[in-house]
C-alpha positions in Angstrom: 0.0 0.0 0.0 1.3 3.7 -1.0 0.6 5.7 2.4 1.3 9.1 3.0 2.0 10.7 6.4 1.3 13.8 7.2 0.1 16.1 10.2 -0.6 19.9 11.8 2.4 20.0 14.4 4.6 20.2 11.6 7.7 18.4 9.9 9.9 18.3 13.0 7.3 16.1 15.4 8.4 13.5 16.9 5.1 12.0 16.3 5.2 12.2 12.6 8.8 10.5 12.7 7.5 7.9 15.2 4.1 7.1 12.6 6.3 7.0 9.1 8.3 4.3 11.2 5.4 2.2 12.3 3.9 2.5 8.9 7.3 1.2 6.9 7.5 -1.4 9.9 4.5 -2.5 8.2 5.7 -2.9 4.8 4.0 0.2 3.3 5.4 2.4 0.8 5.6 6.2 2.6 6.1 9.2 1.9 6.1 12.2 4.5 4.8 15.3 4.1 3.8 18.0 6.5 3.5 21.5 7.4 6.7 23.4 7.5 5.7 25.1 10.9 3.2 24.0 13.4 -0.4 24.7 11.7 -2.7 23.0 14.5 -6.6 24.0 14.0 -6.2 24.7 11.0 -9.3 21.9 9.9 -9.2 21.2 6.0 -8.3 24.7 5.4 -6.6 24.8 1.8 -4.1 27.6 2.8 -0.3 27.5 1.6 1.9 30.4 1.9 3.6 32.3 -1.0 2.4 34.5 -3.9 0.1 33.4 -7.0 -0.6 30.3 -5.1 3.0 28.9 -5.5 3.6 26.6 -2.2 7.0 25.8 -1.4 8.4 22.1 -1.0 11.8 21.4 1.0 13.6 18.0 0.9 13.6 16.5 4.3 15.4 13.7 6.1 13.7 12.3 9.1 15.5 10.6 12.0 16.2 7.2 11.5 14.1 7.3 8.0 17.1 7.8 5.5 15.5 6.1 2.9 11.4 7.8 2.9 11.0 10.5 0.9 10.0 14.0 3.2 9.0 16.9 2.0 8.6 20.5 4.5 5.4 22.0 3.1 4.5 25.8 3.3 1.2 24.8 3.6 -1.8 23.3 5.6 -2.7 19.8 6.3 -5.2 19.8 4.2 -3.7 21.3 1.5 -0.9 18.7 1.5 -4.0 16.0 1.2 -5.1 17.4 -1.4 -1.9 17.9 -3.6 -0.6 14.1 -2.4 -3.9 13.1 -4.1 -2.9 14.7 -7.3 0.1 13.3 -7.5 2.4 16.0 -5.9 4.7 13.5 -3.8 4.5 10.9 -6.2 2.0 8.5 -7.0 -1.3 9.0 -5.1 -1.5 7.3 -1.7 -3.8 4.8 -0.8 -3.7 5.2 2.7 -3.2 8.8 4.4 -1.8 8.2 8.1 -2.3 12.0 10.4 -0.4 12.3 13.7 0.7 11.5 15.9 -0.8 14.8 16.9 0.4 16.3 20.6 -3.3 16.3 21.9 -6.1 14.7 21.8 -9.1 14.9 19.3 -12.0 14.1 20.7 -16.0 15.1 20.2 -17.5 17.2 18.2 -14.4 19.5 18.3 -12.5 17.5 16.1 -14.0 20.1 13.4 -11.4 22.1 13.8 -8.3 19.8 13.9 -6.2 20.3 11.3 -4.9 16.5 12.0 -8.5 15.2 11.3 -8.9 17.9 9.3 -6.1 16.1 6.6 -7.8 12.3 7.2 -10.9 14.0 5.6 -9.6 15.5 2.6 -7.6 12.6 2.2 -11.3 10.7 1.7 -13.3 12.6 -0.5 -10.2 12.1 -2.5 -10.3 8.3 -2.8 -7.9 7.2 0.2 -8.3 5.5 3.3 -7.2 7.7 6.6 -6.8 7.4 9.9 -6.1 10.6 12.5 -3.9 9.5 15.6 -3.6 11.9 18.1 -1.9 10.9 21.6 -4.0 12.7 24.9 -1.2 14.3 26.7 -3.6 16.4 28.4 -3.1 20.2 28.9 0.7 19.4 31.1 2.2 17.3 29.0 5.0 15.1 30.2 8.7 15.6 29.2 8.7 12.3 27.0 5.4 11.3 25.5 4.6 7.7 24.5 4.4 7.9 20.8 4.8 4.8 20.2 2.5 3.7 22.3 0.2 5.5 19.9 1.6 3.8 17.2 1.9 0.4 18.1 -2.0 1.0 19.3 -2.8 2.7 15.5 -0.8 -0.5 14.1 -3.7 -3.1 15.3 -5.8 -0.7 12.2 -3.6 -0.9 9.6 -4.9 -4.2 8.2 -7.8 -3.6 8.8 -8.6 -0.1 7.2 -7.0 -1.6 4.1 -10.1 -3.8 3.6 -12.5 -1.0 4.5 -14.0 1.0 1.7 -12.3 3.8 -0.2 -13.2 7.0 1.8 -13.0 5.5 5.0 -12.1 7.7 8.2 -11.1 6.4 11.5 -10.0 8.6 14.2 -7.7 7.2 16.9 -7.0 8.4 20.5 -4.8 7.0 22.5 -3.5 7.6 26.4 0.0 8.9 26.8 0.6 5.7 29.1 3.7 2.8 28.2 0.7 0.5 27.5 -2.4 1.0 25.5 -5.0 -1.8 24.7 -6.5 -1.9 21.7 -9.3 0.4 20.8 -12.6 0.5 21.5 -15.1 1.9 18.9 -17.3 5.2 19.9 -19.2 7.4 19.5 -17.9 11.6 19.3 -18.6 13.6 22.6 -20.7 16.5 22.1 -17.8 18.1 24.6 -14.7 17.4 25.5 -13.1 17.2 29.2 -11.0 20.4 27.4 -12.6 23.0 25.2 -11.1 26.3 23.6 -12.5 29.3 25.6 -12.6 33.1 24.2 -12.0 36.0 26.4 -13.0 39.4 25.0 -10.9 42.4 25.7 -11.9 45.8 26.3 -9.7 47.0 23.5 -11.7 45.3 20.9 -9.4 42.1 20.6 -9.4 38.7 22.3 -7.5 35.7 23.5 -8.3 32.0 22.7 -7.2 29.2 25.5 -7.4 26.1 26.3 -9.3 25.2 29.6 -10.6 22.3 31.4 -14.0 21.9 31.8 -15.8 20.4 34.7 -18.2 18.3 34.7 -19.4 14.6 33.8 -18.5 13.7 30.2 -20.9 11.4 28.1 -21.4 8.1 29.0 -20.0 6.1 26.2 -18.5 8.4 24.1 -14.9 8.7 23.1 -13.8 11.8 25.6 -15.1 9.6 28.4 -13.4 6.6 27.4 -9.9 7.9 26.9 -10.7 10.1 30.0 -10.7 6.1 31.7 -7.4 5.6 29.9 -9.0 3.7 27.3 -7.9 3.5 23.4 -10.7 5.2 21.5 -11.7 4.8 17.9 -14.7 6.5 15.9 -15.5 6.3 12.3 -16.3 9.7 10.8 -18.1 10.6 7.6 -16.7 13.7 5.4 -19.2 16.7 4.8 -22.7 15.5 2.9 -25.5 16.6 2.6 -28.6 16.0 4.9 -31.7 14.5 2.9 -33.5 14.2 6.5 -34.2 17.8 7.3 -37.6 18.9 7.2 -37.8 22.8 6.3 
């Protein structure tokens, strides 16, 4: 299988390192490609920097990956996606890989994850995807367990090769030494964190990220991985909703 990795913390994660090796362990053919600079909630936002809508590409070489191609990518997740699934990095992948992110993605929130964000794009243009994001919670540890998350994403690999083209799976995983395998959920309608907006008297504000008290769903995948429990959910991309009465 070609797979592409990719993610929104950028080209120098140790997450994204940690993923391209888990998926060559497999026997994949990979090719990395990320954002040049961090470019977290960014969702599937199409944006690349430079003029005329040139984006810039810069040979990389990942850490104990001398022979995967890696490209630094002025550019969004889902941007890079987009132009993998046009041939940009080579032949179009079959399977898009998006993590590790630093963070979980969990609930309804995941809307605005540029990590998730790249897993959908990757869909509606033909490929399998899974988003892995490891929940190092809001005081992250000096040496989070990616591959933890890995090794936990691994137990999908074979399996999202026999699911349909357009197939989206989004992974959580606790930043423990051990993980067991997933369990599949439902999204949250909030997560255990939430972005909060403070408005200034000057006109401006400041976004943060708080906790939020307060029971979580039962069932759902912030709850779970709250437990320390491997979550998985299968998404669908953006469609339209023949249901609605108006």
């Amino acid at each position: 299988m070609r797979a592409l990795i990719t993610n929104d913390d950028g080209i120098d994660s140790p997450g994204l390192a940690a993923l391209a090796r888990g998926a060559v362990d497999h026997g994949w053919t990979v090719v990395v490609a990320a954002p040049a600079a961090e470019a977290s909630g960014t969702s599937a936002g199409l944006t690349g920097a430079g003029e005329e809508g040139r984006v810039t590409v810069e040979r990389r070489e990942l850490s104990g990956l001398p022979d995967v191609p890696a490209f630094a990518v002025a550019a969004h997740p889902g941007l890079i996606a987009l132009a993998a699934a046009q041939g940009t990095f080579g032949e179009a992948p079959e399977i898009v890989l998006s993590g590790v992110n630093h963070g979980a993605n969990v609930g309804r929130a995941i809307l605005h994850s540029g990590t998730v964000g790249a897993a959908l794009t990757a869909s509606i243009n033909g490929a399998r995807a899974l988003a892995v994001s490891l929940d190092v919670g809001l005081e992250p540890g000096p040496r989070p367990h990616w591959d933890t998350a890995v090794a936990v994403a691994a137990t999908l690999f074979d399996r999202l090769t026999e699911l349909p083209a357009g197939t989206v799976l989004n992974l959580n995983v606790p930043d423990r030494a051990e993980a067991r395998p997933p369990t599949r959920t439902g999204l949250a309608e909030f997560g255990a964190v939430r972005s909060h907006v403070q408005n200034g008297e000057d006109g401006a504000f400041t976004v943060a990220a708080i906790t939020v008290e307060g029971e979580l769903s039962q069932g759902s995948d912030a709850r779970l991985l709250s437990e320390g429990h491997a979550t998985v959910t299968a998404l669908n991309s953006v469609s339209e909703n023949p249901d609605l009465d108006w």
